[in-house]
C-alpha positions in Angstrom: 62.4 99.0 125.3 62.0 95.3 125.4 60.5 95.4 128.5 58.1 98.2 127.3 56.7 96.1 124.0 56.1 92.9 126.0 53.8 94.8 128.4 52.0 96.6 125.6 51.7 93.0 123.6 50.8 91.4 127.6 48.2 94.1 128.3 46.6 93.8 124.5 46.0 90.5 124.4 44.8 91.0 128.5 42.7 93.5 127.0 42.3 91.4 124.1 40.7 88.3 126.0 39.0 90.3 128.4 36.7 92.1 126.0 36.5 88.4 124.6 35.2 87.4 127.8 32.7 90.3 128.3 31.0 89.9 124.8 30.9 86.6 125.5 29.1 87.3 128.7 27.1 89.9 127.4 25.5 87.2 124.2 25.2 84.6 126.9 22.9 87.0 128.9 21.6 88.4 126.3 20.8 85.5 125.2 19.0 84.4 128.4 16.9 87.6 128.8 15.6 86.6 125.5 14.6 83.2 127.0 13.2 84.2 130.2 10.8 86.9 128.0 10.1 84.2 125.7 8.9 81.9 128.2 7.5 84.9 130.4 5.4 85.6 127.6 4.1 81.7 126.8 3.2 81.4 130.3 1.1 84.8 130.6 -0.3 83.7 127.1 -0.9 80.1 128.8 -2.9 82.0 131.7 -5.0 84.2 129.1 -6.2 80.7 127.3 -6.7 78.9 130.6 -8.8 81.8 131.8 -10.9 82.6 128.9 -11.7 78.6 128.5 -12.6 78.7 132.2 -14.7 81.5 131.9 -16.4 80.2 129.0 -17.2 77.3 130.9 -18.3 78.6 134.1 -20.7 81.2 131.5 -22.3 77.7 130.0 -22.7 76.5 133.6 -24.6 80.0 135.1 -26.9 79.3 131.9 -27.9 76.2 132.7 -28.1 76.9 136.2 -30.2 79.7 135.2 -32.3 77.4 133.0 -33.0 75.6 135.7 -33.9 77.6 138.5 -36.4 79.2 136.1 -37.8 75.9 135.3 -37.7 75.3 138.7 -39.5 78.4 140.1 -41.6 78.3 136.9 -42.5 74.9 138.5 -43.7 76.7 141.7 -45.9 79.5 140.8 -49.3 78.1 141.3 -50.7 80.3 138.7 -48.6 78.0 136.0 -50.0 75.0 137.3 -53.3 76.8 137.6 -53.4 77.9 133.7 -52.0 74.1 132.9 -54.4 72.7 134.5 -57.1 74.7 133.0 -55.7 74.1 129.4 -55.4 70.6 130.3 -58.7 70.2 130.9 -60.0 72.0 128.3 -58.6 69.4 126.0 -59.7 66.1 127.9 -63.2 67.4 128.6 -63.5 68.3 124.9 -62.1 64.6 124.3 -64.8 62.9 126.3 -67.3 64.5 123.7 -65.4 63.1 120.8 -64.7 59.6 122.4 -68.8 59.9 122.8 -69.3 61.1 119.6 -66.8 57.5 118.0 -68.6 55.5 120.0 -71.9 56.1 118.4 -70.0 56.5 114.8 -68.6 53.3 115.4 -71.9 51.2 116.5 -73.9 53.1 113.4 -71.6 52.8 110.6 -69.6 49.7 111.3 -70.1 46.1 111.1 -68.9 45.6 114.8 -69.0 41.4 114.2 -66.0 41.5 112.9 -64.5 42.0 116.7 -60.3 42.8 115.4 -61.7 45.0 112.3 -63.7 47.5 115.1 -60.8 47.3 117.8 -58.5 48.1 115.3 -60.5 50.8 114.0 -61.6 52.5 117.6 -57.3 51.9 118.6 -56.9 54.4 115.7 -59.4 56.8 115.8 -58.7 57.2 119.9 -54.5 57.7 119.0 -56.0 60.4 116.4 -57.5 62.2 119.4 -54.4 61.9 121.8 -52.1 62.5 118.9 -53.5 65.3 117.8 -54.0 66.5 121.9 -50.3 66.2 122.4 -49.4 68.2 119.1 -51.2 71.1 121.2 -49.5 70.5 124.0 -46.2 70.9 122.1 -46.7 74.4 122.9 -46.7 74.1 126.2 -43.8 74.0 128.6 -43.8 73.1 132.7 -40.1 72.5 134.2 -38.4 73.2 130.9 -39.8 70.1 129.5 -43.2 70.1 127.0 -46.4 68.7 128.1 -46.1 65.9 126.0 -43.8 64.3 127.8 -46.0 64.0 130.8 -48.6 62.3 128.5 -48.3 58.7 128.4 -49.4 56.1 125.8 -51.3 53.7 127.5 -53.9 56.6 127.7 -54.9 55.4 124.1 -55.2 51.4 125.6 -57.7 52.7 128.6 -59.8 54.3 126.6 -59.9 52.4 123.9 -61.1 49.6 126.5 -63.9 51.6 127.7 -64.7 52.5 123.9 -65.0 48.7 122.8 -67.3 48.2 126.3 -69.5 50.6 125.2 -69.9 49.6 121.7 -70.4 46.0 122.0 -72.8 46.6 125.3 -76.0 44.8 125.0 -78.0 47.7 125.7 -77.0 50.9 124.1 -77.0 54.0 126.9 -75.9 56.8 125.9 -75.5 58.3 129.4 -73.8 55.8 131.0 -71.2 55.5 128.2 -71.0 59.4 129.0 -70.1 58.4 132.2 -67.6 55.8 131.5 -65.9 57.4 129.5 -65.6 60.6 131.9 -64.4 58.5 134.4 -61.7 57.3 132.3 -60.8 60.8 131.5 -60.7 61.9 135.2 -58.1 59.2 135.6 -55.8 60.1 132.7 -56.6 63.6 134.3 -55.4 62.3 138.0 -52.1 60.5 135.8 -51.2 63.4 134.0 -51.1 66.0 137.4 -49.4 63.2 139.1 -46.5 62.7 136.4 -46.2 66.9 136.4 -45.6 67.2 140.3 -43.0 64.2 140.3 
């Protein structure tokens, strides 16, 4: 009988510690399946962000490489240069009338003695012209960039040169003043095409 009790109390507390055991084993790998979804789940979630971030980015980059292969094909159709340069010199041809039409202003209704006074005054009313020729421009676009910024102050200084020429000339002519100030014009002209095909 004695024998009997002490292997019922031996096999209960057997028993007894081996069901210890197994729940322990069973929270410990509970406990590690919980980790591995855990960090199963941050690194899927870590691949999502990476991904979208990367795709965003390569989006932004086929814009702008879209951007600029339209600029640059835009750049190649001859018509586009073709209706630029007609635009183009629409405005500078009508500019060698106005400069003409200053030059004579000037000599009539100033008193061209006063040499800084008349300089000044033909500096501003030339800018006038080329300011208000490069707010049309504004409008216009070649390579993704606007006409303007293929105009270039120091137009203003060449023409204002051939402006003062012609006003303190000793003979007045109208038709070569014409002419000096078209050739001017054909130059900005020449300047302007050139700075466009760089």
């Amino acid at each position: 009988m004695t024998e009997d009790v002490t292997t019922i109390a031996r096999g209960i507390s057997e028993f007894g510690m081996m069901a210890i055991t197994a729940a322990f084993f069973l929270i410990l790998s509970a406990g590690l399946m919980v980790a591995c979804f855990k960090w199963f789940k941050a690194t899927i979630n870590g691949m999502i962000s990476d991904n979208k971030t990367i795709m965003t980015n390569l989006l932004d980059e086929t814009r702008k490489q879209n951007e600029q292969l339209t600029d640059i094909s835009e750049g190649l159709r001859p018509e586009t240069q073709l209706r630029i340069k007609n635009t183009s010199g629409v405005y500078f041809d009508y500019a060698v009338e106005k400069v003409c039409r200053i030059i004579k202003k000037v000599r009539e209704e100033n008193h061209i003695v006063d040499r800084d006074a008349t300089r000044n005054k033909i500096h501003t009313l030339i800018l006038n012209l080329h300011e208000d020729r490069n707010s049309r421009f504004d409008y216009y676009t070649y390579r993704g960039k606007r006409l303007t910024s293929y105009t270039s102050p120091e137009w203003v200084t060449w023409v204002a040169e051939v402006v003062e020429l012609e006003v303190y000339a000793e003979n007045i002519n109208n038709s070569r003043a014409y002419t000096n100030v078209a050739a001017v014009y054909e130059r900005i002209k020449l300047d302007f095409y050139h700075k466009m095909n760089q």
